[in-house]
N, C-alpha and C positions, 0 to 999 in steps of 0.2 A: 695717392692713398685716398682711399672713402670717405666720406665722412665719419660711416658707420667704424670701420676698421680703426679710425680714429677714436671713436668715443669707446670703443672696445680696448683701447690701450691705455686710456685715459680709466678708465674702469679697475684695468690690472694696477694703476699706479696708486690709486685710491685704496684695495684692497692690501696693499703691500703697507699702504700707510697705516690702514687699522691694526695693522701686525704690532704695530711699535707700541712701547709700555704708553704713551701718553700722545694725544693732537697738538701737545706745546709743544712735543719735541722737533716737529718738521720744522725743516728749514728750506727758506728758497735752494740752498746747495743741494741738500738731499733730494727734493724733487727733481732740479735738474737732471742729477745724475741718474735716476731713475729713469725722466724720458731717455736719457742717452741710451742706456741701457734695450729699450725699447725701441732702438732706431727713428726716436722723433728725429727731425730735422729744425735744427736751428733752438733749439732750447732756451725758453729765457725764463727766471723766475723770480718773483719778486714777492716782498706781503703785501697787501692790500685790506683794506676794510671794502666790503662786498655789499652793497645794498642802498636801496632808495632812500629809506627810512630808517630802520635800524640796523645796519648795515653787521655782518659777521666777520671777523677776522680770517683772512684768508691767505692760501699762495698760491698765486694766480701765475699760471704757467703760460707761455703763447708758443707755438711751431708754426713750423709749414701747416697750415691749411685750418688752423682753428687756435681757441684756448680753452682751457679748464680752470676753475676754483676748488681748491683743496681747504675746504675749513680745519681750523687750527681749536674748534671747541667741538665740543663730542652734542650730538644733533641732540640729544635730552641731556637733564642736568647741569648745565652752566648758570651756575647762579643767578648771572644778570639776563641770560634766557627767560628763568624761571619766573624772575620779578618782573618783567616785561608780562609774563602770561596768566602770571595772576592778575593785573591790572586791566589787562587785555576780558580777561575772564569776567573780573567787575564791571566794566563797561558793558559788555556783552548784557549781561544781567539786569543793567538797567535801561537799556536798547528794548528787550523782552517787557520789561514795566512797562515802558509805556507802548507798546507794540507797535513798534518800529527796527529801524536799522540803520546805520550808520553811513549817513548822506556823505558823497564823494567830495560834492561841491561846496559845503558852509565853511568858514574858517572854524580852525580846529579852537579858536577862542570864544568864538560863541558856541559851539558844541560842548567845549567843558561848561559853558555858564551854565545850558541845558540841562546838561548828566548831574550835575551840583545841586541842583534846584530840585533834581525828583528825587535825591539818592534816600532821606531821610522821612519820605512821607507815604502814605497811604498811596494804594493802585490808582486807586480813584480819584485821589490829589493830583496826583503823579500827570495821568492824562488830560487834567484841566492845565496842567502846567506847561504841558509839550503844546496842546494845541497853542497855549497864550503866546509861546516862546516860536513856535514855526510860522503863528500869524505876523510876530517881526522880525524873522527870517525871508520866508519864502514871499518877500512884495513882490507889485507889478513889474517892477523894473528887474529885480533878479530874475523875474522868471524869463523874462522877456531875451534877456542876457542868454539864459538856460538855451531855449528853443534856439537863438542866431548865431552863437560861437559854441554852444556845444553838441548838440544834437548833431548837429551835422559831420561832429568828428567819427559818431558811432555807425560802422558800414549797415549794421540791421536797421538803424533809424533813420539814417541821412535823406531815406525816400518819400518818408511822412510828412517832412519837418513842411513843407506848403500844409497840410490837413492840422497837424498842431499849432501853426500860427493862426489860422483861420478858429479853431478853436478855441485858442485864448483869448480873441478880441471875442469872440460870440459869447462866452463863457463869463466875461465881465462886461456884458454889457446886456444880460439878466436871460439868456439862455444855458443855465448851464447844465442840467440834465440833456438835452440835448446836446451839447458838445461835448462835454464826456463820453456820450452816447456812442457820436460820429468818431470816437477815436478807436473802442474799443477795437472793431474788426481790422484798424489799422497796426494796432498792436497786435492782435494774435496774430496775425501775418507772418512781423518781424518773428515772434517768437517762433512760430513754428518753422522758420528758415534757421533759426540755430538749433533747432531738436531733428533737423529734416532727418537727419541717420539714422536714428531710432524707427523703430518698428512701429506697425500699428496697431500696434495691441499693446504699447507703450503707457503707463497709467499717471496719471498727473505727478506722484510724487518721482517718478522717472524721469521725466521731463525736467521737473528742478533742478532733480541731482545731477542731469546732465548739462543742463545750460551753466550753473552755477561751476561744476568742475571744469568745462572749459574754459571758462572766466579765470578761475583759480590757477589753472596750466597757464596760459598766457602770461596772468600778473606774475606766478615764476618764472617766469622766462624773461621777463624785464626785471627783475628783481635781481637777476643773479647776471644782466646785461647781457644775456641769449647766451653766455658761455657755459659749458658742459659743466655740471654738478651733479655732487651725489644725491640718489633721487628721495632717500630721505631730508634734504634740506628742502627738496621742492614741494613739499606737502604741505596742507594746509595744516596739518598740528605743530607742523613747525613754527612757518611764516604766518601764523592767527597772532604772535606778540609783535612779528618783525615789519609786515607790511601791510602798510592802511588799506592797500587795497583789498588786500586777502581777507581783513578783519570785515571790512566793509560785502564783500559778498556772501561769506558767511552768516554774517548777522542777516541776513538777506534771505539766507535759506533758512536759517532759522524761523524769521517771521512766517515762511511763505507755507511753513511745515506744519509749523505750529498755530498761528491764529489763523491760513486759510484766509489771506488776503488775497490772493491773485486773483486777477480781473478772470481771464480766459480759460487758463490751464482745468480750472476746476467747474467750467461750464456758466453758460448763462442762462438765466432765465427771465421772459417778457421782458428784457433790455436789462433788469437789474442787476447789479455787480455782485457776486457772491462776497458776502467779509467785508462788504465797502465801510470805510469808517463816518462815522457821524460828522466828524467832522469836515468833512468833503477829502482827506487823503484819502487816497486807496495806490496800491501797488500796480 
């Protein structure tokens, strides 16, 4: 059997599920019997909680040649959804104060110190306090860290990472317009190998949308452990309360839409960063 033919079965079994008065009422039994019905082979089904982060209640089914996750809460309205995305919501909000986005790599404990420190004060507070708060974040040694074990994990960056090292020592050691400088053309590169699909008549805010929703597919696709889900779990209005990373490239496209930070997408002019922030961040 296909794959496709497979997630076409996995789809009927799904739809037969929304049939019933409630998502509590499945049971690993009833799904089994359901694939059977469908001629899966080898049926197994079990509950499982689904997820990186905030993981969803599930019955995760496996056969011959694949599995599925059948959530057991209705994709909007589950209370502890709800309070997940209003908090999620709040965050976001104060990501936007200080015009920023929600960094992959800080511990999530200096990130709440962060979010805490600006929730209560003026815009203008707010960005004296982020820059104070990333100036003892983002040291020499993190970043350092950043460029030799991470960078090199990312397939679009891994090629730069010699022009970024070379960069950072030039950049603290009192060149740093110029190594900025020298990076930009190396970043639009990368970038424009993740938009290459797109057309040319493609307009900056296309481009975001498109690098950013492939990002967002991918982290569903690890979020749900690459097994077949219904394709409203996989969306970002779902997964914006369930997983860090979803909330993290969001915030990402938010910045990038709304304050007009990107380096590239939106053009350069005499070497200058369009949006670049005063305080030496820019996106």
């Amino acid at each position: 059997m296909s794959f496709s033919d497979l997630e076409d079965k996995f789809s009927g079994i799904w739809w037969r599920a929304l049939k019933e008065k409630s998502l509590n009422a499945l049971t690993p039994e009833l799904i089994k019997k359901w694939a059977s019905d469908k001629r899966l082979i080898n049926p197994v089904a079990k509950l499982a909680d689904v997820g990186a982060f905030h993981p969803t209640p599930c019955i995760v089914l496996s056969v011959e040649g694949g599995k599925a996750c059948f959530p057991t809460i209705p994709v909007s309205g589950d209370e502890n959804w709800l309070i997940r995305r209003k908090q999620h919501d709040d965050q976001a909000a104060l990501w936007d104060k200080v015009e920023w986005f929600m960094p992959l790599w800080l511990p999530m404990g200096e990130i709440s110190k962060l979010l805490a420190s600006v929730r209560h004060v003026t815009r203008e507070r707010a960005l004296d306090l982020f820059k104070y708060h990333t100036s003892t974040l983002y040291t020499l040694a993190f970043q350092a860290v950043c460029i030799e074990q991470i960078l090199p994990l990312a397939r679009s960056l891994k090629e730069i990472v010699p022009l970024v090292r070379e960069a950072y020592l030039g950049a603290y050691s009192g060149y740093w317009t110029t190594s900025v400088g020298a990076l930009i053309p190396a970043i639009e590169g990368s970038l424009t190998r993740i938009v290459s699909d797109l057309g040319t008549k493609a307009t900056a805010p296309d481009k975001i949308d498109h690098a950013v929703n492939r990002a967002i597919e991918t982290a569903a696709q690890l979020h749900f452990d690459r097994m077949w889900a219904p394709p409203g779990y996989k969306t970002c209005d779902y997964l914006f309360g369930q997983d860090e990373r979803v909330f993290a490239f969001e915030t990402f496209r938010a910045l990038m839409q709304k304050h007009e930070v990107n380096i590239s997408l939106l053009g350069r002019a005499g070497g200058v960063v369009p949006g670049s922030r005063s305080d030496g961040f820019s996106a």
